[in-house]
Structure formats: C-alpha cells, structure tokens
N, C-alpha and C positions, 0 to 999 in steps of 0.2 A: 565337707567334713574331713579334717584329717585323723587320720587314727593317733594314738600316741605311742603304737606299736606297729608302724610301717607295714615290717615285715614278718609280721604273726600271721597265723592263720586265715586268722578274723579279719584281716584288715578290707578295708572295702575292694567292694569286686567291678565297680561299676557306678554309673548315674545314672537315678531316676529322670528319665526323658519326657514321659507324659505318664498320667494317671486317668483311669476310667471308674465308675460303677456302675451296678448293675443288681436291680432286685432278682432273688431268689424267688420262683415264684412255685417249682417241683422242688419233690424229693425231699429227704432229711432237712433241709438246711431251708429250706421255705419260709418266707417271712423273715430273713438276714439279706444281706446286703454285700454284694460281692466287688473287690478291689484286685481291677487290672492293672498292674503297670509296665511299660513298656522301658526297656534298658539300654543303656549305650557300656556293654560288656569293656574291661579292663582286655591286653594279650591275656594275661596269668588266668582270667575265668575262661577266656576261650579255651587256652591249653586243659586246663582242670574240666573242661566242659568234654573236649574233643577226646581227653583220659578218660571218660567215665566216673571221676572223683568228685566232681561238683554238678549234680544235673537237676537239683532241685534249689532255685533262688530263695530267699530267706529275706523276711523285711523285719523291725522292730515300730512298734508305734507305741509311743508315748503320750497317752488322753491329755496327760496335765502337767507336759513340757515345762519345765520353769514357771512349774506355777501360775500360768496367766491363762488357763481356760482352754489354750490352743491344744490341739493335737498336734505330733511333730514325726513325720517319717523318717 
C-alpha cells in the first residue's frame, strides 16, 4: 500500500510480516478473539519508537473491503 501522502504523519510505518490469533478465554474480554501481528518496522518508526513518540502500533481493518465479503488489513 502506498500512502498518497508519503510524508504525512499517517503514512505507513511498516509491514505486516505474519499474523496470529488467539481465543480470549479470562478477563473482560473473554469469549473475543485476539490478533497478533508481527512487523517488519520502517527507520522513521524505529526513530519515533526509540523517541518515545510512536510506542503503540495501530492497524485498520475493513469487514467489507470493496465490497466482496473479505476483510482487508
């Protein structure tokens, strides 16, 4: 994916490398379903990482991508 704003904020930090799940089975959240992903970090998230300014990843997921049913990360 490329941004259409390079060098904004938002632009991506990274690539999703592999993806896990995982039943919730304590706590609040029991009975959901938990999504790990593993990342292959940009420099600019390392820096933003190693500053303290970026320490929490962020995904978007879309149930019904273009309309065909899929989900899309």
């Amino acid at each position: 994916y490329l941004s259409p704003c390079p060098s904004s904020e938002f632009s991506a930090m990274g690539d999703v490398t592999a993806l896990s799940t995982e039943d919730i089975t304590e706590g609040p959240l029991a009975g959901r379903t938990a999504l790990y992903a593993e990342i292959e970090p940009t420099e600019r998230m390392k820096k933003l990482v190693a500053d303290g300014k970026k320490i929490y990843s962020s995904i978007e997921l879309h149930p019904q991508f273009s309309v065909n049913g899929r989900a899309y990360l």
